[in-house]
C-alpha positions as CSV (number, residue, x, y, z in Angstrom):
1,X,82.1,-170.8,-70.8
2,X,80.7,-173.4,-72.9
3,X,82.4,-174.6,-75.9
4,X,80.9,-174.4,-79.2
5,X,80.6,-178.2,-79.7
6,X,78.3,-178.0,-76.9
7,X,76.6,-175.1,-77.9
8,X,75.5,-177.0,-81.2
9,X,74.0,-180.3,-79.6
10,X,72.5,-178.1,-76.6
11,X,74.1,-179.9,-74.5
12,X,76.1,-178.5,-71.1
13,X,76.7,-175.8,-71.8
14,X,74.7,-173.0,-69.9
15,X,74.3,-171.3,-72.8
16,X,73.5,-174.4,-74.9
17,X,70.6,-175.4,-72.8
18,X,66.8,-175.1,-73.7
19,X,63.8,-176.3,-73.5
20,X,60.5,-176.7,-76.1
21,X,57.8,-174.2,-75.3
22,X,54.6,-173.2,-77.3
23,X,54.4,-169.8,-78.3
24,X,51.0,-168.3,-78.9
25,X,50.1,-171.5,-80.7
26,X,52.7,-171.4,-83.1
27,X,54.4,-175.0,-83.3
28,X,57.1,-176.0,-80.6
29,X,60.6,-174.5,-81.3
30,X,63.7,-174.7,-79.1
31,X,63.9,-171.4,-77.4
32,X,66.7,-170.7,-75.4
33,X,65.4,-169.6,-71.9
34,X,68.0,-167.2,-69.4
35,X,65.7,-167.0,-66.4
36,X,68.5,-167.9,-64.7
37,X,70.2,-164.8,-64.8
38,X,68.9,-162.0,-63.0
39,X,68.7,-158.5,-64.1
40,X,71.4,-155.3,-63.3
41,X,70.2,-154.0,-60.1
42,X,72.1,-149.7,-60.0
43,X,73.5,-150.6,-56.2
44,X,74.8,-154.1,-56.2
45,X,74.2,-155.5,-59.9
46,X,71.4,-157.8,-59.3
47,X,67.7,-157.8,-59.1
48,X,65.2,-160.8,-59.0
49,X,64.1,-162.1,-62.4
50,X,62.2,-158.7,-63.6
51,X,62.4,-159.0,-67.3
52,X,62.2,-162.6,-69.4
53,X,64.3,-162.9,-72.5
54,X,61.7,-165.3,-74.2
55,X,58.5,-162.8,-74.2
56,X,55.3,-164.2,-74.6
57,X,52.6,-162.5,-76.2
58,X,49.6,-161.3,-73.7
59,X,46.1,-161.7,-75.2
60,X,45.5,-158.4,-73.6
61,X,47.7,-157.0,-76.6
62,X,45.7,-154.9,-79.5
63,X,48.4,-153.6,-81.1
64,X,52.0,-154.2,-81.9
65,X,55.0,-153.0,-79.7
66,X,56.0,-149.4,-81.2
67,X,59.9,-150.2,-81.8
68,X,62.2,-147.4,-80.7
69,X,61.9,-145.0,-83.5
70,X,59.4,-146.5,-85.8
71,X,56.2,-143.9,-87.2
72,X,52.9,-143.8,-86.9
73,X,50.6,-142.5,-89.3
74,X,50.2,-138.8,-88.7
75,X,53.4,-138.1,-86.7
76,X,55.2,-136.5,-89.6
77,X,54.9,-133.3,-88.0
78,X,55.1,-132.5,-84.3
79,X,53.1,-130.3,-83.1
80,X,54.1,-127.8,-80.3
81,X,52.5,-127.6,-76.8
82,X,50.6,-124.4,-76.2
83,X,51.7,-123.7,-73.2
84,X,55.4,-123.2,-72.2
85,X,55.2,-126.1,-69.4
86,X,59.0,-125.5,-69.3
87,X,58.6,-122.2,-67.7
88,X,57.3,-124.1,-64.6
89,X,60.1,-125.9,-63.7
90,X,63.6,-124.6,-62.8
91,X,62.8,-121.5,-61.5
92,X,63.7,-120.3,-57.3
93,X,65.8,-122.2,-54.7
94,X,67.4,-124.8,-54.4
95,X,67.1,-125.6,-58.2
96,X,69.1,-122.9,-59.1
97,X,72.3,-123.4,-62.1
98,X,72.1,-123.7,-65.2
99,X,69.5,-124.5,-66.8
100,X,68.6,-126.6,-70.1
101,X,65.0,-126.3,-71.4
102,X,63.4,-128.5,-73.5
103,X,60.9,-127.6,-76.3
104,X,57.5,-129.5,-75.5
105,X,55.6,-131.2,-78.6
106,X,52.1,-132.7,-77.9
107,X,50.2,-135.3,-79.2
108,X,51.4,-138.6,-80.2
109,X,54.8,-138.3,-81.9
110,X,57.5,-140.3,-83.6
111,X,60.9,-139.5,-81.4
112,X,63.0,-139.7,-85.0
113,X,60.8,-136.5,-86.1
114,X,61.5,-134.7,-82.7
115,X,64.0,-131.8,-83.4
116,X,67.1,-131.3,-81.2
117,X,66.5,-130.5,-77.1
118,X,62.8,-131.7,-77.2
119,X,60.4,-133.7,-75.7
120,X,57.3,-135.0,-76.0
121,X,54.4,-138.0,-74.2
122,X,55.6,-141.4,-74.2
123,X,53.8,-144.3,-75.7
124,X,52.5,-147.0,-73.5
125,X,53.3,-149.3,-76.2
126,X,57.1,-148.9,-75.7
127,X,56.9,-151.3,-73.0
128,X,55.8,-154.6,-72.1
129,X,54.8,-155.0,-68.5
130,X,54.1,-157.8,-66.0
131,X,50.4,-159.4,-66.5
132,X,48.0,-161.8,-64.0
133,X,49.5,-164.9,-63.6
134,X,53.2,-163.4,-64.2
135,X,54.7,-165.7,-61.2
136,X,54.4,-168.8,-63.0
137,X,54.2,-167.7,-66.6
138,X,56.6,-164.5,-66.6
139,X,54.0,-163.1,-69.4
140,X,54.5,-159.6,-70.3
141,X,52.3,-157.4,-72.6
142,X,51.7,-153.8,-73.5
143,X,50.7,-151.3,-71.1
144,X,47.3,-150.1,-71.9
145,X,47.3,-147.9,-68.9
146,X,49.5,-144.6,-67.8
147,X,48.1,-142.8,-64.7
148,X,49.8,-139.6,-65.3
149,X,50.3,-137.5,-68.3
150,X,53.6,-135.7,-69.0
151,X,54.2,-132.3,-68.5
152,X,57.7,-131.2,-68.8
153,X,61.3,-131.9,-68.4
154,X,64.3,-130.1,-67.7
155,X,68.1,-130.4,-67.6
156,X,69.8,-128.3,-64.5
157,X,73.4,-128.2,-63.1
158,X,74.5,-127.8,-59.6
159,X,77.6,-128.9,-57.3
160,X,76.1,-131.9,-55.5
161,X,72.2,-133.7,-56.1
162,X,69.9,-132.6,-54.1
163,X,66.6,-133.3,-53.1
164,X,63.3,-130.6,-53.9
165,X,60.0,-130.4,-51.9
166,X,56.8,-128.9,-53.7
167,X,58.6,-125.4,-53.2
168,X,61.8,-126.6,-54.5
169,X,60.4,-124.4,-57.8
170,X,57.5,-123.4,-59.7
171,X,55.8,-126.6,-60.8
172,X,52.4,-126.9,-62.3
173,X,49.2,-126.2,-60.6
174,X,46.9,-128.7,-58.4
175,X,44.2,-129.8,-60.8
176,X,41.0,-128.9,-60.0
177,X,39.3,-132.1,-59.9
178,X,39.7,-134.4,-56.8
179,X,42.3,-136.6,-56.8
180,X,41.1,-139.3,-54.2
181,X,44.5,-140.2,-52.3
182,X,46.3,-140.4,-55.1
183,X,49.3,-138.1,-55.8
184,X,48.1,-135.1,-58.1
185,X,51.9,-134.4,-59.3
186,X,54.9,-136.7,-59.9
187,X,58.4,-135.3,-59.8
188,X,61.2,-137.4,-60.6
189,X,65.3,-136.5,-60.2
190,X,67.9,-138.5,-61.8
191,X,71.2,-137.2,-60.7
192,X,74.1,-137.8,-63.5
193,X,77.1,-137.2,-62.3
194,X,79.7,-135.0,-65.2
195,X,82.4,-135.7,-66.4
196,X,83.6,-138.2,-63.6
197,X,85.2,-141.2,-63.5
198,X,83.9,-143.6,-61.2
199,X,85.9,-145.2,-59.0
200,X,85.3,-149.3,-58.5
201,X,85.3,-149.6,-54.8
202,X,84.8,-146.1,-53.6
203,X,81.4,-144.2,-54.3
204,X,81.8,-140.6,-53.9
205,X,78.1,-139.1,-53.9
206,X,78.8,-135.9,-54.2
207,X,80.2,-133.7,-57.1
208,X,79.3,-132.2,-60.2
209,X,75.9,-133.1,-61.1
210,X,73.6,-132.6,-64.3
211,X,70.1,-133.5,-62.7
212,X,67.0,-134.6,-64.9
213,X,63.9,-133.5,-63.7
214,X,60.8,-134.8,-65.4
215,X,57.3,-133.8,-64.0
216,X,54.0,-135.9,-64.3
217,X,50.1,-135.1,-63.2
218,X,47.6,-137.5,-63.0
219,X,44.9,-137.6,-64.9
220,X,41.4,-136.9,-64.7
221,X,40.0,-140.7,-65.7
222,X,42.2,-142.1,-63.1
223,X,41.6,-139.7,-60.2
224,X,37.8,-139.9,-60.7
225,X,38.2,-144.1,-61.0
226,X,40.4,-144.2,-57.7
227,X,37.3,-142.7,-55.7
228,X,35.1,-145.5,-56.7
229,X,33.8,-148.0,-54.7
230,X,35.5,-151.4,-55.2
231,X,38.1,-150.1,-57.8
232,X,41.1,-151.3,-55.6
233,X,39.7,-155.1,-56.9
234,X,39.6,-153.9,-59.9
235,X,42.1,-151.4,-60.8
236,X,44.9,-153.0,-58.2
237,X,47.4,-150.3,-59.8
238,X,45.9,-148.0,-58.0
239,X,45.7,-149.7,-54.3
240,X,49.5,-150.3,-55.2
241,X,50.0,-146.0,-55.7
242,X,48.4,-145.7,-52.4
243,X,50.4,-148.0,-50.3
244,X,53.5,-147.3,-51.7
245,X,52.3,-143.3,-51.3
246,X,51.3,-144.5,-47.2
247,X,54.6,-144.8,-46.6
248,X,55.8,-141.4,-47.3
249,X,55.9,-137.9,-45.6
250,X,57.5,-134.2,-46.3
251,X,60.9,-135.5,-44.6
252,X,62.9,-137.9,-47.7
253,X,63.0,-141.9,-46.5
254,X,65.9,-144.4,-48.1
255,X,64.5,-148.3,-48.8
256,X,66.8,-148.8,-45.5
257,X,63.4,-147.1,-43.3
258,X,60.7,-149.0,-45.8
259,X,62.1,-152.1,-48.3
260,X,59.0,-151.9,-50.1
261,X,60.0,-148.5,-51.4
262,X,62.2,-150.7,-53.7
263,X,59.5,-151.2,-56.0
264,X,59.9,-148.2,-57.8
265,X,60.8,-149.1,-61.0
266,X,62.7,-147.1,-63.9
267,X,63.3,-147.2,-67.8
268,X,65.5,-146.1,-70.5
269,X,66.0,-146.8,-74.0
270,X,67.4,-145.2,-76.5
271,X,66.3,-145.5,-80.7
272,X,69.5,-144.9,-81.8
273,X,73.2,-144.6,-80.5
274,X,73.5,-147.5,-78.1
275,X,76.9,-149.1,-78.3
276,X,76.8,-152.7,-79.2
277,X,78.3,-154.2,-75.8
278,X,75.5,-152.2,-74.1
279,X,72.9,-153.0,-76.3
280,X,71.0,-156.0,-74.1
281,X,70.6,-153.6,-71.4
282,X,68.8,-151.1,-73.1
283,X,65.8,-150.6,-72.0
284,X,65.8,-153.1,-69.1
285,X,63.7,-152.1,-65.8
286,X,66.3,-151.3,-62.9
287,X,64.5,-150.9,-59.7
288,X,65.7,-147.9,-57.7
289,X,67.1,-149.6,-54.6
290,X,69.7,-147.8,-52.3
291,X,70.1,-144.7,-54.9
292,X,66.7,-143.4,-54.2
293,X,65.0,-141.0,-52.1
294,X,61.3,-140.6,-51.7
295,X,58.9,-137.8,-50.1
296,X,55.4,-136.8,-50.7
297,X,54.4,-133.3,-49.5
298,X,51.5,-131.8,-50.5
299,X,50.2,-133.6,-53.0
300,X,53.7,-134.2,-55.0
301,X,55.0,-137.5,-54.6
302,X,58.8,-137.0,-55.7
303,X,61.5,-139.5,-56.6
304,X,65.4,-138.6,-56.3
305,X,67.8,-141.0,-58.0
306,X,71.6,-140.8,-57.2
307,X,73.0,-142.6,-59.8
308,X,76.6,-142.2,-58.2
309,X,75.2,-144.6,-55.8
310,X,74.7,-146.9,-59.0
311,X,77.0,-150.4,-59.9
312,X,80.4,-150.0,-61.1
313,X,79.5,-151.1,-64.6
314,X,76.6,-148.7,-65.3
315,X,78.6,-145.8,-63.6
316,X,81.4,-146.6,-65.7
317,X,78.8,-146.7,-69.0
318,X,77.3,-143.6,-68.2
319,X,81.1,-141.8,-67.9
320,X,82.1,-143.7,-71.1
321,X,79.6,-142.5,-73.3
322,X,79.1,-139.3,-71.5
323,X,79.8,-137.1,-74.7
324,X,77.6,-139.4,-77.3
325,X,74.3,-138.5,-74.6
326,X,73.9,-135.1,-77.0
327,X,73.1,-138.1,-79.5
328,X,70.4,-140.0,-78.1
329,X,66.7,-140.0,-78.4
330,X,65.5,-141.4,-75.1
331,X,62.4,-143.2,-74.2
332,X,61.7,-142.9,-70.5
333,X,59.1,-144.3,-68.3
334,X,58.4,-144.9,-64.5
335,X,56.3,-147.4,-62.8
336,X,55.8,-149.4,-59.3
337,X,56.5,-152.8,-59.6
338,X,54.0,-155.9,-58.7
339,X,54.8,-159.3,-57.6
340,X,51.7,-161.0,-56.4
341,X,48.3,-162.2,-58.5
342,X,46.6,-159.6,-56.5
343,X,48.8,-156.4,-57.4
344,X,48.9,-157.5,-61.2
345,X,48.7,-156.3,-63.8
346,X,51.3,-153.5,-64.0
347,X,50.5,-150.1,-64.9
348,X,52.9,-147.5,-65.9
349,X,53.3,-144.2,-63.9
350,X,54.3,-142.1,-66.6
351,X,56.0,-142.3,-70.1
352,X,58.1,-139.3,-71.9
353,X,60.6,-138.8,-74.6
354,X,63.5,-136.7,-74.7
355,X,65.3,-135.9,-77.9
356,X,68.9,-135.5,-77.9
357,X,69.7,-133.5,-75.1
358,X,72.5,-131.0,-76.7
359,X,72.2,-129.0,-74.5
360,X,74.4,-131.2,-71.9
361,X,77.9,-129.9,-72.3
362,X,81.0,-132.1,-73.0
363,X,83.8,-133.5,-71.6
């Protein structure tokens, strides 16, 4: 730990050391740099350097990051979906127990103006993603791109997780347009498990679950642009979808039968409610490593999260703060990740908000 003499001259201290860097051509400052300390991985804590505490502006950028919680101009009031997208989801075997429906808004929405047990689109400009050039310059901007538009979520309760194939329940149509290899629905689980408290060197992955299913469909612009000639040069998100999608069949696969399904890549932040001592890991990327299952049948590429199979600490968080999660207003958002010049730039999956769950029950 370094003392705080040495934090003052920025001297040896790890914390105290840094380095002059030019910021979007603003004059040199001293900016601490902590690229030396890898991000929480949910299996064993660590993940290679995914997110850079000193962000650097992309000139792909048109607008400013939308802060958790901050309004736009004509999002004082929601509007609600037409149709009742919630009806599609939680309905038949196995998905069974009880269930917690959210009410969909459309359009694009401030999440403080989001009633109780509602949801609603995320916005791209929540997150900053990887851009070209990201291995030596660890630049991030916005996302300008989402391939698949939100369609529902849904809270259900059952004894252990479990896993869902396209007839797992009634989920939303096939579009009618061609989707050209790509996925037309994306389903993902995140398995919380109640009211339990984790233990720090045995994992028990079974139990009481509350299980968070969120549903995607891609859209029309990118199904029709994935069918083009030469669009894998230059749209490389989508040659990323496809060979992360090659890997997959009806029957679930861990990262232990592929390792490059550990590109999968989740967020969550919260605008309000975050304690302090958790506060620098919200809305950090965790890749979903050893937790995760993945299957594609039909046309529905689905991803399972365990999060009992998660690190000590961020099991312990979740139980911790288990009863303030009625509280939160949740930003949410999926992508794959990419590491080379010719994967970049990043592309969210999908982006939703959910609005104070009440209807998860207490401890």
């Amino acid at each position: 730990v370094p003392t705080r003499e040495n934090q003052k001259k920025g001297g040896k201290g790890r914390e105290g050391r840094g380095r002059r860097v030019r910021v979007c051509g603003l004059k040199k400052q001293k900016i601490k740099i902590m690229s030396d300390q890898p991000e929480l991985d949910e299996t064993n804590g660590l993940v290679e350097d995914t997110d850079e505490r000193c962000e650097i502006e992309g000139t792909e950028e048109e607008e400013e990051p939308l802060s958790p919680g901050s309004a736009r101009s004509g999002e004082e009031t929601p509007e609600l979906e037409d149709v009742d997208y919630s009806s599609w989801v939680g309905e038949g075997e196995p998905w069974g127990g009880k269930q917690g429906k959210f009410t969909k808004y459309r359009g694009s929405v401030d999440i403080l103006n989001l009633p109780e047990a509602s949801c609603a689109e995320g916005h791209h400009t929540t997150w900053k993603l990887r851009c070209k050039g990201y291995g030596k310059s660890r630049k991030k901007a916005i996302s300008h791109h989402m391939m698949y538009r939100f369609i529902t979520c849904d809270l259900l309760s059952s004894g252990d997780p479990f896993t869902g194939s396209p007839s797992m329940g009634k989920l939303p149509p096939p579009p009618e347009y061609p989707t050209n290899g790509l996925p037309h629905t994306l389903v993902t689980l995140l398995h919380l498990p109640r009211c339990e408290k984790p233990g720090m060197l045995r994992q028990n992955l079974g139990g009481k679950t509350i299980t968070a299913v969120v549903v995607y469909q891609l859209k029309e612009e990118w199904a029709q642009r994935a069918g083009e000639e030469g669009v894998e040069v230059e749209m490389p998100q989508v040659k990323l979808l496809k060979r992360f999608c090659e890997k997959l069949g009806p029957t679930p696969i861990k990262i232990s039968d592929d390792p490059f399904l550990g590109r999968f890549k989740l967020f969550i932040k919260s605008a309000t409610g975050v304690p302090s001592s958790f506060s620098k890991f919200n809305g950090k990327p965790v890749l979903i490593t050893n937790s995760g299952l993945f299957s594609l049948d039909s046309g529905v590429l689905e991803v399972s999260v365990n999060m009992r199979a998660w690190a000590y600490p961020a099991r312990l968080a979740l139980y911790s703060n288990w009863n303030k999660l009625p509280t939160y207003r949740l930003h949410v958002a999926v992508c794959i990740e990419a590491r080379t010049d010719e994967e970049l730039p990043e592309a969210l999956l999908g982006a939703c908000m959910i609005n104070q769950p009440t209807q998860i029950e207490k401890c």
